[in-house]
C-alpha positions as CSV (number, residue, x, y, z in Angstrom):
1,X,0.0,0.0,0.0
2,X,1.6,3.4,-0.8
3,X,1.3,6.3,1.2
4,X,0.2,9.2,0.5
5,X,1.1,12.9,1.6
6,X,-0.6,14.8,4.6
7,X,-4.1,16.9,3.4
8,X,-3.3,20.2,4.1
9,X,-6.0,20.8,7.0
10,X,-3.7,18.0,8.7
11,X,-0.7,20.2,8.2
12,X,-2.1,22.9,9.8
13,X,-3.8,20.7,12.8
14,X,-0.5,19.7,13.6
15,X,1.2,22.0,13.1
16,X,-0.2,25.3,14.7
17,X,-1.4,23.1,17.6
18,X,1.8,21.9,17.9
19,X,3.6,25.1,17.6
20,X,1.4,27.0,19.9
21,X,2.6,24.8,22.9
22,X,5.9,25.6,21.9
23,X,5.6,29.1,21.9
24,X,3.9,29.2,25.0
25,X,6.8,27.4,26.2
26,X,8.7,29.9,25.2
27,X,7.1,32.9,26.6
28,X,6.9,31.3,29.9
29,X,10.7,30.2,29.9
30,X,11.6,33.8,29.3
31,X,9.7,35.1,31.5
32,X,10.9,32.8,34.5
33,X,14.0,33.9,33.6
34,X,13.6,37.2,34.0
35,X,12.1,36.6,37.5
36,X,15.5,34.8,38.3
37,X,17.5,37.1,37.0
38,X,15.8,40.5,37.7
39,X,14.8,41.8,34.2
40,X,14.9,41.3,30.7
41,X,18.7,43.2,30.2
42,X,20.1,40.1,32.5
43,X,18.6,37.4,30.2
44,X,21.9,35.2,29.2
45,X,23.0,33.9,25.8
46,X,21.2,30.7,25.7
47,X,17.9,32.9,26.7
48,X,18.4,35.4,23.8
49,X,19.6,32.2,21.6
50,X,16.0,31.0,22.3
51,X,14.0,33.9,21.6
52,X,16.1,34.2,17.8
53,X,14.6,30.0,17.6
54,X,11.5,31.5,18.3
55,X,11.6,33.3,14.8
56,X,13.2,30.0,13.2
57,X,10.2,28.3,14.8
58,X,7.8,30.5,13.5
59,X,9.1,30.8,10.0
60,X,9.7,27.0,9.7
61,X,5.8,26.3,10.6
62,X,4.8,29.0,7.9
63,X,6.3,27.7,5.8
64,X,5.8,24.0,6.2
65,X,1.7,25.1,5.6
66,X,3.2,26.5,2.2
67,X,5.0,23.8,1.2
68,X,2.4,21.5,1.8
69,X,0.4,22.9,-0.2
70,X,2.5,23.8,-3.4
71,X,4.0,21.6,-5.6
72,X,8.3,21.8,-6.7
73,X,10.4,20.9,-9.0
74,X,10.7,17.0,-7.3
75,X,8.1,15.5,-9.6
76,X,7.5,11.7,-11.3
77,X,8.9,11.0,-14.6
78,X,7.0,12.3,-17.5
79,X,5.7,15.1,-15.3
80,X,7.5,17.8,-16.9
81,X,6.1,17.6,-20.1
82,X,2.2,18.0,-19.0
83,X,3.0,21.0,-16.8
84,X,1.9,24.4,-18.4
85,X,3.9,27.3,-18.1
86,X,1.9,28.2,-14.8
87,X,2.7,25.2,-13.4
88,X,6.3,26.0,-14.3
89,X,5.6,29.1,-12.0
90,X,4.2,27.7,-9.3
91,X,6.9,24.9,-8.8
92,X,10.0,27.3,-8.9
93,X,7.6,29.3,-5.9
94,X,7.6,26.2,-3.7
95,X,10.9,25.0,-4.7
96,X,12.5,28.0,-3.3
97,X,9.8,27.8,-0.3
98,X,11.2,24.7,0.4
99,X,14.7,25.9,0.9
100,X,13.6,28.8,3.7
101,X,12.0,25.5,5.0
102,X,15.1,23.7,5.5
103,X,17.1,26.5,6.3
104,X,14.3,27.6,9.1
105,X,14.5,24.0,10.4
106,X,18.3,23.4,9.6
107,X,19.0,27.1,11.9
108,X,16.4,26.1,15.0
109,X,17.8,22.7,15.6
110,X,21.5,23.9,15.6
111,X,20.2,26.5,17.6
112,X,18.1,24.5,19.9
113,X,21.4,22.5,20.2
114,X,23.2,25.5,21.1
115,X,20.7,26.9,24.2
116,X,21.8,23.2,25.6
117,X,25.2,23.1,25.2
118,X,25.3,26.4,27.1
119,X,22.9,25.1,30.0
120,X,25.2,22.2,30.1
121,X,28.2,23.8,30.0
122,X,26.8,26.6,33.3
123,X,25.8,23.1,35.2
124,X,28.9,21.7,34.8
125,X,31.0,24.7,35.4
126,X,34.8,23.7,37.2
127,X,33.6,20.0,36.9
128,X,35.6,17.1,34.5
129,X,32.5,17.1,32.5
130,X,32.5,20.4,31.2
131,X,35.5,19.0,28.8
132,X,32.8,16.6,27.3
133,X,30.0,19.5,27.0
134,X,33.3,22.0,24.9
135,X,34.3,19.0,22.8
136,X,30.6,18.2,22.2
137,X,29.6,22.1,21.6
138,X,32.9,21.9,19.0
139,X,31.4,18.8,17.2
140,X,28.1,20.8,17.2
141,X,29.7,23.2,15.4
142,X,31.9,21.5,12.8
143,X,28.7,19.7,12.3
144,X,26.5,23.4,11.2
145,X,29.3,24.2,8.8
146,X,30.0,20.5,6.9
147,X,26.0,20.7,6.5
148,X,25.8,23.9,5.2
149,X,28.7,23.1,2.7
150,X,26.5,20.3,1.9
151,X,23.9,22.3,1.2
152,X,25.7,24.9,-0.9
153,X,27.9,22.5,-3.1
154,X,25.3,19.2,-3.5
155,X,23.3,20.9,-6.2
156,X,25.4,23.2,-8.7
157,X,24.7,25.9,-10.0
158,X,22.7,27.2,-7.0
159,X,19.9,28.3,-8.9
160,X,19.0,24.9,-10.2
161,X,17.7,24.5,-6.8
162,X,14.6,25.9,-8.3
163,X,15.6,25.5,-11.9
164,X,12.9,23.5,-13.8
165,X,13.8,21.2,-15.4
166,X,16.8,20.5,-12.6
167,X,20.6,20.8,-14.1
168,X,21.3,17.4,-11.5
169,X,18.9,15.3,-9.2
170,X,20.3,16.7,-6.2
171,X,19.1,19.7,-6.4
172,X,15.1,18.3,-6.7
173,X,16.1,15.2,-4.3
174,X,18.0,16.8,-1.0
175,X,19.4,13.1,-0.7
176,X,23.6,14.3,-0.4
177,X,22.3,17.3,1.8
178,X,20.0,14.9,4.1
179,X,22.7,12.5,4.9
180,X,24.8,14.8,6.2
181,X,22.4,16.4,7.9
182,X,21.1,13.1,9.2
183,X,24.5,11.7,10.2
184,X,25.3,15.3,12.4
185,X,21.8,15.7,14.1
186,X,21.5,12.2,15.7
187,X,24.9,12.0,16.6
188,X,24.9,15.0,18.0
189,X,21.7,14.6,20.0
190,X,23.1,11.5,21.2
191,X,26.0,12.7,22.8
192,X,24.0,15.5,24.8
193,X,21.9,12.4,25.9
194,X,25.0,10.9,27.3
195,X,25.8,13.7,28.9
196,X,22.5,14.9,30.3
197,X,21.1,11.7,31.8
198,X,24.3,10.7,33.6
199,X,24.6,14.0,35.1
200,X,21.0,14.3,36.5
201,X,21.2,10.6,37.7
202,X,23.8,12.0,39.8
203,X,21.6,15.0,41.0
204,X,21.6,15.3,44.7
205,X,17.4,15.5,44.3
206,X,14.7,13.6,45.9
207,X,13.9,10.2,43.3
208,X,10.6,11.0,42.4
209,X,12.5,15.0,41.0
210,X,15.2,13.2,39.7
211,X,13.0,11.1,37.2
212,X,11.1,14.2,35.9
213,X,14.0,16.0,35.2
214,X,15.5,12.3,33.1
215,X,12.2,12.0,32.0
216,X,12.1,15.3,29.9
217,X,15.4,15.0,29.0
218,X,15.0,11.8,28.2
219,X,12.5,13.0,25.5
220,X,15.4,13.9,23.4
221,X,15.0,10.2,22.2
222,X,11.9,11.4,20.5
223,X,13.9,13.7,19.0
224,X,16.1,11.0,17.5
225,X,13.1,9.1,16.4
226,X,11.2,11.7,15.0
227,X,15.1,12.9,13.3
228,X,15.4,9.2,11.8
229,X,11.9,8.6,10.6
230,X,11.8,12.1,8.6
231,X,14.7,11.0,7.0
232,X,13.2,8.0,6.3
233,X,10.2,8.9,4.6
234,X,11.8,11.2,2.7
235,X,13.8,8.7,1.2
236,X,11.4,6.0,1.0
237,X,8.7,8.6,0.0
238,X,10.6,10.9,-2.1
239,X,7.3,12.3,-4.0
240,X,4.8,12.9,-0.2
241,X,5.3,15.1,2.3
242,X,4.8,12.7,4.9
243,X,8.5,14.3,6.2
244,X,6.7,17.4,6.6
245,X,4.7,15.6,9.4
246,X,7.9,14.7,11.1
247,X,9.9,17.6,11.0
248,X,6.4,19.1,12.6
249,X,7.0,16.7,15.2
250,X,11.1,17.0,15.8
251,X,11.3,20.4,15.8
252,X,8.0,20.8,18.4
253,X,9.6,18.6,20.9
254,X,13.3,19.4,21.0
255,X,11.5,23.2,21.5
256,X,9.4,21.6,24.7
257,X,12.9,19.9,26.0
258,X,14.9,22.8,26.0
259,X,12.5,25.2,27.7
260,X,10.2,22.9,30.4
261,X,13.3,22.3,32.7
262,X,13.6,26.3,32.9
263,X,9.9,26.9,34.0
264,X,10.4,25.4,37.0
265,X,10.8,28.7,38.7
266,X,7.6,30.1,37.3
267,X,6.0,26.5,37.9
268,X,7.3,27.7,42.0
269,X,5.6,30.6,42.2
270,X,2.2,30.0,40.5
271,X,1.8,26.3,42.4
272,X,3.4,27.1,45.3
273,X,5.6,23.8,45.1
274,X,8.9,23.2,46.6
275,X,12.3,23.2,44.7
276,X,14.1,20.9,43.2
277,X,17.1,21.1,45.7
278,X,16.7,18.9,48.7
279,X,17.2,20.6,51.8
280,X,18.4,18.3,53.8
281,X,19.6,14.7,54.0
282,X,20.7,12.2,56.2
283,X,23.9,12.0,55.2
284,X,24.7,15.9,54.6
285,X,21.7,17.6,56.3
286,X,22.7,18.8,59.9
287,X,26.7,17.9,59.8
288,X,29.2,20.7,59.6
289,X,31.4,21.3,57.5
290,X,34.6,20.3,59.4
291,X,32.7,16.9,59.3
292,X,31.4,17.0,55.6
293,X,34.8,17.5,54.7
294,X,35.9,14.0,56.1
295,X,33.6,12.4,53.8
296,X,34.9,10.2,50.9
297,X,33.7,11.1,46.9
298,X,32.0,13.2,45.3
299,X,28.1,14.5,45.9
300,X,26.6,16.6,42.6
301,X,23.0,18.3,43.1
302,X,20.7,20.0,41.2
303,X,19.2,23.0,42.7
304,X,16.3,24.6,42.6
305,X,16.2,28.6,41.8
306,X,16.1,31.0,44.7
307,X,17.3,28.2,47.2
308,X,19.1,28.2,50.1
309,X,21.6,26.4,51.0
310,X,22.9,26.2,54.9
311,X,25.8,24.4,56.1
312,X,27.3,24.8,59.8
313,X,29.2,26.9,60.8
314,X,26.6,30.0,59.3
315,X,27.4,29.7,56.0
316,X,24.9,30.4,53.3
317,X,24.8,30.4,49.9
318,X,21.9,32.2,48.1
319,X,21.5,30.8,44.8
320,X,19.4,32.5,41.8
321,X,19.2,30.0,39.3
322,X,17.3,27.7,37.5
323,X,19.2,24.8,37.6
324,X,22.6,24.3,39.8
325,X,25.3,21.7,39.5
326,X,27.2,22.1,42.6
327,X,30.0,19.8,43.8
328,X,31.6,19.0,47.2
329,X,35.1,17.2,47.4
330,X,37.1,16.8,50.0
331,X,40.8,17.9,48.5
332,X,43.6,15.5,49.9
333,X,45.9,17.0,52.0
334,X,44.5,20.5,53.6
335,X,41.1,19.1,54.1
336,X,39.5,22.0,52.8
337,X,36.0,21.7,51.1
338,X,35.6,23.6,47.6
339,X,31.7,24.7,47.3
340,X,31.2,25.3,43.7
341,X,28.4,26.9,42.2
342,X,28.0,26.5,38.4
343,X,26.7,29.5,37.1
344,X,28.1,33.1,36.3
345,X,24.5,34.6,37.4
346,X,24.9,32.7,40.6
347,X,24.1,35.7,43.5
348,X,26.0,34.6,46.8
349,X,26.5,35.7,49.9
350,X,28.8,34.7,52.5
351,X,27.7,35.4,56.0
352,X,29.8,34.1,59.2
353,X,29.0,33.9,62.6
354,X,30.9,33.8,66.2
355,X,34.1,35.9,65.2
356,X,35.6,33.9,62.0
357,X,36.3,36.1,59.4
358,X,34.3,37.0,55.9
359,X,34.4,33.3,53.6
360,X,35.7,31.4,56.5
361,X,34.1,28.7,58.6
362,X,35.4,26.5,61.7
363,X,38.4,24.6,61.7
364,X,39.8,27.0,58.6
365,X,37.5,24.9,56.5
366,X,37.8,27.7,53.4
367,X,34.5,27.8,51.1
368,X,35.2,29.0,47.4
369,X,32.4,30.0,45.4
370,X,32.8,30.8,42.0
371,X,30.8,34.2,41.2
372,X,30.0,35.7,38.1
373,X,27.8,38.6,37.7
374,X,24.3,39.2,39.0
């Protein structure tokens, strides 16, 4: 049984529906944001980096209801020679609406890819991982630029792009251009999976928080899916637009897995719900610092924004931040305990009590915090 393309009403279902979750997403992760970080001029790259996919978002839905309802120069044999010189016309339109379309979709996932890589990089700020997240961001990178090259050397001259009839199949088929595209995107994704899931496994949270936050990020694998399948229908399926359907899909969920971790704030404040950091434990909870410092390993948590943090004796750490990586290790010899926050919009305070002076505790226990500005 062959398939057939998506109607356009389904197209639009999908897509606006889709989209408008997205958006809302969004708005809302912008404007928790803000309330972290005390207005709009504080917003950080990633932040701006999300409101430019914003655009890409929008433009790629527009013009996925376009496409979908125009034809281009990809036709059947034999089609060429019914087509009347209006059809002519109309194909070169959507042919060139096609490539905004995969620029628009190319330019949001990279960029999508980018607001995480600098989330990841914050959380794991003065950790070993942070390595892995720069030589992953790299890859990220090289990956953009060998698929636009693709792009702009699979089909020669440019123009046949739209050309009817097409100078060479590539420029009607994508197929060079899609490989590579292919090969970068699920590779990449992949590796920020192995990054992300490990390192809120880790987390220092209560279970039931630690398997919402793997559970969205864990919808990256979607992602994947969604990545391979529109691939393959558009081989398998070169003349439907049933890869319109899929990129719909893709695109709509790696926008909801890079904003829902940073509503949490927001989610605070409207709910009333508690954070993600947990205030106290058996093992850490009520023990000073002379005595955490004994402890073996290493203890990484994810914290909550606008938490508190209070160790004995009388130091506290305000935190204003989404999400917080922080690590505690004892070092080998001096016994001193390293408390690293990592995030430059991190707003701390160091307060001591009974005499000992500013930043140091009991015992000459030192506590370095690693600031950035407000």
């Amino acid at each position: 049984m062959a398939l057939t393309s998506p109607t356009p009403e389904q197209l639009t279902v999908e897509s606006w529906s889709m989209y408008s979750v997205g958006i809302l997403l969004i708005i809302g992760r912008i404007y928790s944001r803000c309330l972290i970080l005390n207005g709009f001029r504080n917003l950080q790259t990633e932040d701006y980096l999300m409101i430019f996919n914003a655009t890409m978002y929008t433009i790629l839905m527009a013009a996925i209801n376009v496409s979908g309802r125009t034809a281009t120069n990809l036709m059947e044999p034999g089609t060429l020679e019914t087509l009347t010189p209006e059809d002519i016309e109309t194909r070169i339109y959507g042919s060139k609406i096609v490539i905004l379309l995969e620029q628009a979709m190319l330019i949001l996932i990279w960029g999508i890819k980018g607001c995480m890589i600098l989330m990841y990089n914050r959380l794991t700020t003065r950790l070993q991982q942070q390595m892995l997240v720069r030589a992953v961001g790299g890859y990220i990178v090289v990956g953009f630029v060998s698929i636009e090259l693709a792009w702009f050397l699979s089909c020669r001259p440019f123009n046949g792009y739209w050309a009817l009839p097409v100078p060479m199949e590539q420029c009607a088929t994508y197929q060079h251009y899609s490989i590579v595209q292919a090969c970068f995107n699920i590779s990449s994704d992949l590796m920020m999976l192995g990054i992300a899931i490990p390192l809120f496994l880790k987390a220092r949270v209560p279970t039931k928080k630690k398997l919402i936050l793997v559970g969205i990020f864990g919808c990256g694998i979607f992602v994947i899916l969604a990545a391979i399948l529109n691939k393959y229908y558009n081989f398998s399926n070169p003349f439907t637009t049933i890869y319109m359907l899929w990129y719909i899909r893709e695109a709509s969920t790696a926008v909801y897995v890079s904003n829902l971790p940073m509503l949490w704030p927001l989610f605070r404040r409207v709910f009333n719900i508690g954070s993600f950091q947990e205030r106290s434990t058996p093992k850490y909870g009520s023990q000073p610092l002379s005595d955490m410092s004994k402890k073996k390993g290493t203890l990484t948590s994810l914290a909550g924004s606008e938490d508190r943090i209070t160790r004995e004796p009388a130091l506290e750490i305000d935190q204003r931040i989404s999400f917080t990586v922080e690590e505690y290790r004892r070092e080998g010899k001096g016994g001193d305990v390293d408390v690293e926050m990592a995030s430059k919009e991190s707003q701390e305070s160091i307060r001591s009590q009974g005499g000992y002076g500013r930043g140091v505790c009991a015992h000459n226990y030192k506590a370095e915090v690693s600031v950035g500005a407000p």
